[in-house]
N, C-alpha and C positions, 0 to 999 in steps of 0.2 A: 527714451529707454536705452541703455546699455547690454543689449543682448545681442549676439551675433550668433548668425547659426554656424554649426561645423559640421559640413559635409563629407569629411572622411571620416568621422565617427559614424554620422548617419551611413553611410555605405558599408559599416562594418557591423552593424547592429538593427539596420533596416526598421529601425525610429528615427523619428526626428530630432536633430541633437545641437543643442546653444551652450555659448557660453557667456557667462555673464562678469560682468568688466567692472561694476560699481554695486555695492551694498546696499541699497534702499528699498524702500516699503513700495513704491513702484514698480522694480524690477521682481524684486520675490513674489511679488499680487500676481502679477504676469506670469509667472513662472511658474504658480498653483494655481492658475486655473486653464494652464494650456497644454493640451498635452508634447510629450516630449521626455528626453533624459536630459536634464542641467548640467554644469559646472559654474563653480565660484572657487575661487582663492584670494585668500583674507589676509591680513595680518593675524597673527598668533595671539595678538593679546587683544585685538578688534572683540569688542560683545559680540559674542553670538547667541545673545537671546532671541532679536529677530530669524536667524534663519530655523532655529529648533522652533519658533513660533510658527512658520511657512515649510516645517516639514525636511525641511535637509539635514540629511546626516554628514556624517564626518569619516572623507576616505584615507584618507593622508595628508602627510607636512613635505613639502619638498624645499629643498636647500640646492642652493648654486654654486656648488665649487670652480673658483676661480684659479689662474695660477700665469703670473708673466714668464717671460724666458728666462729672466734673472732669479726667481726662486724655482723653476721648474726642475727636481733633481732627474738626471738620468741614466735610467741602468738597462749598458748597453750588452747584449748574448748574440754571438755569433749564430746561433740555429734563429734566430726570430727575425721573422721579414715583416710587412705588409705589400698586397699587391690588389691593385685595382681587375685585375686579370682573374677572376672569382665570380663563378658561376652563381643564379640568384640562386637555385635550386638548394645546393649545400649550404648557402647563407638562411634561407629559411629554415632549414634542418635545424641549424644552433638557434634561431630564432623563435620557435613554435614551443610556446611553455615554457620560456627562459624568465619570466618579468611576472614571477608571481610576488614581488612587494610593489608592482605598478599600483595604481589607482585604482582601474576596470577590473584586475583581477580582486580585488579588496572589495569592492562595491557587491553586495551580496543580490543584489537586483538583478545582477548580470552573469550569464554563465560563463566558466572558462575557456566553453570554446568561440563565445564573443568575444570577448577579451584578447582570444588570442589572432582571431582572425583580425582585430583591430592594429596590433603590432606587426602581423605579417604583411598587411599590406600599406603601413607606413614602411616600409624595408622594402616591400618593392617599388614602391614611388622614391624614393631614396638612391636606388639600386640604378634606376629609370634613368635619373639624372646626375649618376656619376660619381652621387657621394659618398662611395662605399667605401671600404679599406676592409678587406680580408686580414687577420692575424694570424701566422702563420709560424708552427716551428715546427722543424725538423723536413718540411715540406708537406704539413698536415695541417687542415686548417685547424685553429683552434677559437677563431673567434671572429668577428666585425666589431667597426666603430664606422659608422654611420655619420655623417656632420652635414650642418650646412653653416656656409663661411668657416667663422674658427669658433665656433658652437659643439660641441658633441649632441646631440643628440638623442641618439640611441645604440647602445653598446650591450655585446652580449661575448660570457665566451664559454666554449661547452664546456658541458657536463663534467666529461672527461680529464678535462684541465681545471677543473675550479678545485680551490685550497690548493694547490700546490707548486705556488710561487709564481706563475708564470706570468701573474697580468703585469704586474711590473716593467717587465721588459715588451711584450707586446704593444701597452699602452707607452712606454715611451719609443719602438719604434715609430706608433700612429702618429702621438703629439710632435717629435722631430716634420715630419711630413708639413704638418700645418705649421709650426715655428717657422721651418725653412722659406715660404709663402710669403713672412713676412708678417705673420700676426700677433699683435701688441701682449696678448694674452688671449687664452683656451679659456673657453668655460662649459657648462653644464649643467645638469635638473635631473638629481637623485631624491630618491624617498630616505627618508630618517632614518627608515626602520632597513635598511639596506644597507648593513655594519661590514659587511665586505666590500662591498665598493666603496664607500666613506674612508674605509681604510687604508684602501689602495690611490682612492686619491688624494690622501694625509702623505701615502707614504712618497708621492711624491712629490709634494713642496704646496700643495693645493692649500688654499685655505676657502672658508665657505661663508657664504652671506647668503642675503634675502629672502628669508623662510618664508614660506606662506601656508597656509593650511588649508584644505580643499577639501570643498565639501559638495556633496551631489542630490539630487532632486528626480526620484522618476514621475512622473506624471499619468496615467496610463488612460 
């Protein structure tokens, strides 16, 4: 079988939590009759009669924005830093309730504040090991990006700052940081339905591949 379990989900939502790697009548049999919360991600146009057969619904499509150094456009503002020097405390603050087009906040099985205690402490295992980037303007935080290697991760920017122009420049001071590193190209795992970050990472040179669609299973 192609089931692997995922323990920082499970420590987020205190069930037992897998995720499944390959599509077959093996894997979904196993999957319905054990208890546990699933994951599956598919291709978009794969049948999914088998999993509506075995009970899984449908949380989200996520898409990869990619983008080398050679298309990556960048727009530089004198107020907008990044700094590793950012306390996890105010990075949880933008973090708690930021990722309602995630998956787990979509998944009606699961309450919000699962879901959100599931992102907080990816940010602080994240935080733990250094990969943090606070976004900053004016000398306020206004946001993190999160990475591992030259992956994003997980990005958020408050409240406060969203619609009004600013991810631009913060996300190209973050992306400068890992270009300078040396990496061939950035990339990333947004949801569809996530028309402002999709936008933001259009508007800087991004282009996007490998859609999957993900689909979930509770068990109880």
């Amino acid at each position: 079988m192609s089931i692997k379990e995922t323990p920082w989900d499970a420590a987020a939502f205190g069930i037992p939590t897998f995720e499944i790697s390959a599509l077959s009548e093996e894997n979904l049999g196993f999957a319905s009759r054990t208890s546990g919360h699933y994951t599956i991600k598919v291709d978009p146009l794969a049948d999914k009669k088998m999993l509506d057969a075995y009970g899984f619904y449908y949380c989200d499509t996520l898409i990869e924005p990619w983008c080398s150094l050679g298309r990556f456009r960048f727009y530089d503002c004198a107020d907008c830093r990044v700094s590793k020097e950012t306390g996890l405390e105010a990075l949880l603050g933008i973090c708690h309730g930021a990722f309602s087009h995630g998956r787990f906040h979509r998944d009606f099985n699961l309450s919000p504040e699962l879901a959100d205690r599931r992102y907080d402490n990816w940010l602080a295992s994240l935080y733990r090991e250094g990969n943090v980037l606070g976004l900053y303007h004016d000398e306020t935080l206004a946001g993190f990006v999160a990475y591992s290697g030259s992956r994003l991760v997980l990005h958020a920017i408050d409240e406060t700052y969203r619609g009004r122009g600013y991810g631009k420049y913060l996300w190209s001071a973050a992306c400068r940081v890992i270009f300078d590193r040396g990496a061939p190209e950035i990339t990333s795992s947004i949801s569809a339905s996530n028309l402002a970050v999709l936008n933001l990472y259009a508007s800087l040179g991004f282009g996007f591949r490998n859609a999957v669609d993900v689909y979930h299973l509770w068990v109880k």
